[in-house]
N, C-alpha and C positions, 0 to 999 in steps of 0.2 A: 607412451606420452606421460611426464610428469603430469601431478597435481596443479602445480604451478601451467603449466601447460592446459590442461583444460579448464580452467578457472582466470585464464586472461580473455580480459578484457575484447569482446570482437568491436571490427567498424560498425557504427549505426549509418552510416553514407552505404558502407557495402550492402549491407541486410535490407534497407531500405529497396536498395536497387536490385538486388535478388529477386526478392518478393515481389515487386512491382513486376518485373520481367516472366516472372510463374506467374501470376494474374496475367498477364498478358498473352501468354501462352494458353495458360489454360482456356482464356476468352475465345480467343483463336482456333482452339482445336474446337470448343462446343458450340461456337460460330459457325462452322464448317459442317462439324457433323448437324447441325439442324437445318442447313442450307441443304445439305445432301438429302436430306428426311423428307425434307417440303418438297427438292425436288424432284423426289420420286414420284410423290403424291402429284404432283401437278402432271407428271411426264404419264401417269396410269392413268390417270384422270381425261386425257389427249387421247390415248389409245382406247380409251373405253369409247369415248364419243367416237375415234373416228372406226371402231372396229362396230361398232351400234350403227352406226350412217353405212356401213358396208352391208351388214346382214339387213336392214333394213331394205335395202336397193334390192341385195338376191333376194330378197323373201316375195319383193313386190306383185302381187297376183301367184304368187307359188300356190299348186293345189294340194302337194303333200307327197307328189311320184317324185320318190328316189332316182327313179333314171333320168328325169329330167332338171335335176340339180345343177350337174357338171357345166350344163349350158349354159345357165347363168351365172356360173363363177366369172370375175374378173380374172384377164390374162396379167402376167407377168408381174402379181405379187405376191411374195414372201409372206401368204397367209395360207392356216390352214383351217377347212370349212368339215365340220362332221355335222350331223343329221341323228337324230335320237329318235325314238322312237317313248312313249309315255310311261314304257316298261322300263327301259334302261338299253334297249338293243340299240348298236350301233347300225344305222341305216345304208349309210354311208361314210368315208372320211377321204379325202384327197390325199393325204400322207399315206397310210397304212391302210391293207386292206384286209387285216383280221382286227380286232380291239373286243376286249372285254367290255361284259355289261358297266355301264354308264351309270348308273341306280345311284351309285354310292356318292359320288363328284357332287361336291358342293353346288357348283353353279348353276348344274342340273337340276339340285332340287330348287334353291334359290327362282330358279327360272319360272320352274312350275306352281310354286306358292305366290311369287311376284310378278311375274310377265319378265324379270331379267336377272342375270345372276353374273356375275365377275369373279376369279379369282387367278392369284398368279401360284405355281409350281413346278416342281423338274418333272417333266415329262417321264415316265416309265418307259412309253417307247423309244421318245427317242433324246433320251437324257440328256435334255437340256430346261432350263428354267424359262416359262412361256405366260405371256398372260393370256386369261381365255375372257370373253364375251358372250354369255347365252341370254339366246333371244325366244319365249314361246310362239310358236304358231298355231293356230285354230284351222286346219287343215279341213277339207272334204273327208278326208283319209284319216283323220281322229286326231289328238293333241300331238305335237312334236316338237322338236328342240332343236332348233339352228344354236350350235358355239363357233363363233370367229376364233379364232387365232392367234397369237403373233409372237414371234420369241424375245424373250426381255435384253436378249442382246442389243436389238436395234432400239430400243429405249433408251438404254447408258449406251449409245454410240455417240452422241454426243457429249456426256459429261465425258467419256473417256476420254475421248479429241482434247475435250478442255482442261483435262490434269494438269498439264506442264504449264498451262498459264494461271491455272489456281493456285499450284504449289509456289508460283514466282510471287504473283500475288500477297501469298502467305508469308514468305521471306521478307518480301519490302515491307510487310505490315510489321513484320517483327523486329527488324533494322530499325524502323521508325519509330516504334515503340519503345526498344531499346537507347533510344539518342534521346527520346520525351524522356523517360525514366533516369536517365544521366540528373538532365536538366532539374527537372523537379526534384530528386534527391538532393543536388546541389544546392536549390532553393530553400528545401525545408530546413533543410542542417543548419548554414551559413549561420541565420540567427540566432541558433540555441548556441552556435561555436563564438558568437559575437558577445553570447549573455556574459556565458565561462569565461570570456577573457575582460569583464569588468564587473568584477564579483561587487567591487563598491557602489556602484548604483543596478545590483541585480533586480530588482523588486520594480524600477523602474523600467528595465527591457527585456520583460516576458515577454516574449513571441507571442506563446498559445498557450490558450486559459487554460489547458491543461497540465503546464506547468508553472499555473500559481502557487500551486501547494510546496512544489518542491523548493521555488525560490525564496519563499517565507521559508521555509526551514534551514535556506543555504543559510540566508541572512542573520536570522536570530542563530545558529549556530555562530560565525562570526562574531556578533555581539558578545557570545555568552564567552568565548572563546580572548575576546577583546578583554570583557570584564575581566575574567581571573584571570587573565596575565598581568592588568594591571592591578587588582586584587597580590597576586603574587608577590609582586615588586615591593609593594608598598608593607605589604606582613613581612616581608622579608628584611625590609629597612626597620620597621617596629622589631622586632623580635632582637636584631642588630645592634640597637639602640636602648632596648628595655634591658638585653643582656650585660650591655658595656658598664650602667652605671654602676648594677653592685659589685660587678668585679672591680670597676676601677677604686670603689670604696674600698673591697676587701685584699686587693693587693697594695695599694696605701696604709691600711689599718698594720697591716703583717708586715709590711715593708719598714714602718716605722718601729713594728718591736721586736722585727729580727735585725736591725741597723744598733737595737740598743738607744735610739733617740726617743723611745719611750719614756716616760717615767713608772717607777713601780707601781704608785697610786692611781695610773691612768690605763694600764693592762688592763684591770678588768672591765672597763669602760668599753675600751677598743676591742676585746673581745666580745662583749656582749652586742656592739653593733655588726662586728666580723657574723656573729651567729644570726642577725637577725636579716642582715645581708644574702644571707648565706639563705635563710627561710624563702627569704622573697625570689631568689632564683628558681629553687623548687618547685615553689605553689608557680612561679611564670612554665618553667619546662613543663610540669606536669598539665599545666593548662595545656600547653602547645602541644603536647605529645595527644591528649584527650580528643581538642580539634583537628590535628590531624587523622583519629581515627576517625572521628565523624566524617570528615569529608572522604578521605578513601572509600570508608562502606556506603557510602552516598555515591558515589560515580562508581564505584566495582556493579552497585544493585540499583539504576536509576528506576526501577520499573518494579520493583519489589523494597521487602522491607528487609533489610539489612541486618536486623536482628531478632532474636527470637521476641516474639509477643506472644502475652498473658492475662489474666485478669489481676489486674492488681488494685489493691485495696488503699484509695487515695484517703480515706480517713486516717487509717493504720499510718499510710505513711508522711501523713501533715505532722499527726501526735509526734513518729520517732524524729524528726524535722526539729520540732519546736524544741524538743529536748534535750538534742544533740545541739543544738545552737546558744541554748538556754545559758551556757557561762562566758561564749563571746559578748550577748546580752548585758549582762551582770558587768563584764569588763570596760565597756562603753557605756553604761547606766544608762539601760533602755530595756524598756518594759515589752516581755516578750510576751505573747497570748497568741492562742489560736482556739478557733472553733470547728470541728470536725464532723461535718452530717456525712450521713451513710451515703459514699458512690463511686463506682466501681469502672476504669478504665482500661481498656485494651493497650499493654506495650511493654517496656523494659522497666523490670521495680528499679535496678539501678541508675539506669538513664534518670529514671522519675526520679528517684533520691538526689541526683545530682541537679535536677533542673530548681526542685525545689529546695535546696541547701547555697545553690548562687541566688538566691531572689531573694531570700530570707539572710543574706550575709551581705548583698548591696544595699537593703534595708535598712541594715546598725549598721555599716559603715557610712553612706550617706545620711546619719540622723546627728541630733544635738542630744549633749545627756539632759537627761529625763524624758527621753520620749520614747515613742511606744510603736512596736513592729504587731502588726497579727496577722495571723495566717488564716486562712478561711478555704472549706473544702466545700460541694456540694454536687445537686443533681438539679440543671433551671427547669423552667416552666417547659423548655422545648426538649428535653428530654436529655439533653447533653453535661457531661459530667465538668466541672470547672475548679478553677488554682485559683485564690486572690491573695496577693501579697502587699499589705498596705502599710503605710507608714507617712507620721506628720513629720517627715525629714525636710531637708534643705530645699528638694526639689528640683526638679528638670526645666531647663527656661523651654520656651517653645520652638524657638531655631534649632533646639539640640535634640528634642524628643526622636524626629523621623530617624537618628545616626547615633543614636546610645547602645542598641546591638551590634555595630559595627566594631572590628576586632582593633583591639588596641584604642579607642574614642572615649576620652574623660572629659569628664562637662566640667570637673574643675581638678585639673591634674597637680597641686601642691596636697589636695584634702587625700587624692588616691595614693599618692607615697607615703604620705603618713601612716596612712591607714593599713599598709601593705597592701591595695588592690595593683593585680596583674592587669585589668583592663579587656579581660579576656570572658568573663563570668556571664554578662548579657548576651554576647557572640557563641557559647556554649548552651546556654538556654533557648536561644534562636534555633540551634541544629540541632537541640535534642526533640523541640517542637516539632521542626518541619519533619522530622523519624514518624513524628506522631500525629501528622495531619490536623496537628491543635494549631487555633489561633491565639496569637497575640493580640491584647487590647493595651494601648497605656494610659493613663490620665494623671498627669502632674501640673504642680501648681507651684512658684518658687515660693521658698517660704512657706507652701502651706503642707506638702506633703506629695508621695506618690501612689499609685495606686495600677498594679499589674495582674490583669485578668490572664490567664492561661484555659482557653474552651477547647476540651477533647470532641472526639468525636461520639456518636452514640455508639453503646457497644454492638 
């Protein structure tokens, strides 16, 4: 048997009805067998009283003479009467007339400790399995032991008789059993086969509460599933559309000065926007290439951390941050600053460099010159390590805050072409966060400024 082969899928109908049908059975066979237990006891229980009510009768006025026992036996039944003696000596017995001492026979001593003793076994003499009845007597003649008789045969004569209507018995119970167990597997399934086949309102026809769990996660898988497809569609059209316009600039640019409709005074014009064209596809691919790795090591490791983590030194790397930025600053005449206190984060230094190099570049892109970016690092009162990236820029209106991380979303998309923004930078500091179980906080004001907390985790 292939892999594929034991690893398909069985019927939940069949297994259902298997198992029900083995309970069933099994109920059946330990049904029986404790019917048969009880009914032995009830059937030994019969024979003790009526083999007690026999020796009582023989014993009645008995003086203890062995020869005058036989007399008072009953005729023409299938019992058999022996006579003990207080030693163990067999007195007499109607079956056999030699027998070992008696001394050692349970019932015997039973008898003499209690006034009565019962026991069932195969007879030595005469091998068969017998229940016996000992009764003591108070004799003229000294203590002695009447044991009744009887062979266990004629106890199961009965149940034997009765076999063939118990066994039929037991069939039709298990027919009937078998036809309920149809039924009811039929019942149980039906609904969960009713759920499966309207995935769209699953959450609304649970059968049984014990699968609420699973159909909350049918559902939100679905949703999540719904989202990035249309997440998908829609990057797919941006990226489409982000890519068309510099090409179409730069195969117009080139078109006009491989045509010769250039002028020579206007080459370097039109090459210098061919190159700047040319930049802004870059910084967009290299975005898109960036976010796609995010997201693959995100779904490849939903349950783990996708990249290696370390302790990294978020003072260290606010300082190389502000410095490394420090001429795009200058270039948009905005005053860069940062303040660095000692605090220390579990994750990627590069991811970190990158989260904080797009938050500190939407900063001075989004500002007016003369104004001022700073970066702030620390460790709060609750023990957790935090990014703030503040700036008195243009501002985020408040309908656009909740969708400023979202990929390719410009709150004023003529300031982002100018600027060179890809529209991709907040959408990248979103998924380097979520790597890092940090939250985002934002607080913007038009006109007055924005302000973006980044809080790690404790280490």
């Amino acid at each position: 048997m292939t892999d594929a082969g034991k690893n398909a899928p069985q019927s939940m109908r069949r297994r259902y009805r298997s198992a029900m049908m083995w309970v069933n059975a099994l109920c059946v066979a330990l049904t029986f067998l404790l019917c048969t237990v009880l009914y032995r006891q009830i059937c030994a229980r019969r024979v003790d009283s009526y083999l007690q009510s026999i020796g009582c009768a023989v014993t009645a006025g008995f003086d203890g003479d062995a020869a005058a026992l036989p007399a008072r036996l009953p005729q023409n039944q299938p019992l058999r009467f022996t006579l003990i003696a207080q030693d163990g000596t067999v007195l007499y017995d109607n079956v056999s007339q030699q027998l070992p001492n008696h001394a050692d026979r349970p019932e015997f001593k039973d008898a003499l400790q209690n006034g009565t003793g019962t026991a069932t076994r195969t007879s030595a003499t005469l091998g068969r399995e017998s229940r016996y009845f000992a009764l003591r007597l108070d004799t003229p003649n000294g203590v002695q032991v009447l044991r009744v008789g009887q062979d266990v045969a004629n106890i199961w004569g009965i149940s034997l008789n009765s076999l063939p209507l118990i066994g039929l018995a037991l069939l039709l119970i298990l027919a009937g059993a078998a036809i309920i167990s149809r039924a009811l597997t039929l019942r149980l399934v039906r609904p969960i086969t009713r759920m499966a086949e309207n995935l769209d309102t699953i959450e609304a026809n649970v059968p049984y509460e014990e699968l609420i769990p699973l159909a909350r996660t049918v559902q939100s898988d679905r949703k999540l599933r719904e989202g990035n497809e249309t997440m998908r569609r829609e990057f797919t059209a941006n990226v489409s559309h982000e890519l068309k316009t510099p090409l179409t600039s730069i195969s117009g640019y080139a078109e006009l000065i491989e045509s010769g409709m250039a002028k020579p005074e206007d080459i370097p014009m039109f090459g210098a926007r061919i190159h700047k064209e040319a930049l802004r596809m870059i910084a967009l691919v290299s975005d898109i290439l960036q976010l796609s790795e995010l997201d693959s090591n995100q779904a490849a490791h939903p349950n783990e951390q996708p990249v290696e983590m370390q302790p990294v030194d978020l003072a260290a790397l606010v300082k190389e941050t502000a410095q490394a930025m420090t001429v795009n600053a200058r270039r948009a005449y905005i005053t860069l600053q940062y303040d660095a206190k000692p605090a220390t984060v579990r994750g990627s230094r590069d991811l970190l460099g990158e989260l904080a190099t797009n938050l500190c570049d939407n900063a001075i892109r989004y500002n007016q010159p003369g104004g001022h970016v700073e970066l702030r690092c620390g460790t709060g009162a609750d023990g957790c390590p935090y990014l703030i990236v503040e700036d008195n820029g243009i501002g985020i209106p408040q309908d656009s805050q909740g969708r400023v991380f979202e990929r390719f979303y410009r709150v004023d998309k003529s300031r982002s072409k100018a600027t060179g923004g890809t529209g991709l930078g907040l959408a990248i500091v979103k998924h380097i966060a979520l790597l890092h179980d940090a939250r985002i906080d934002l607080q913007s004001q038009v006109g007055t400024g924005t302000t973006i907390r980044v809080t790690f985790p404790k280490m």
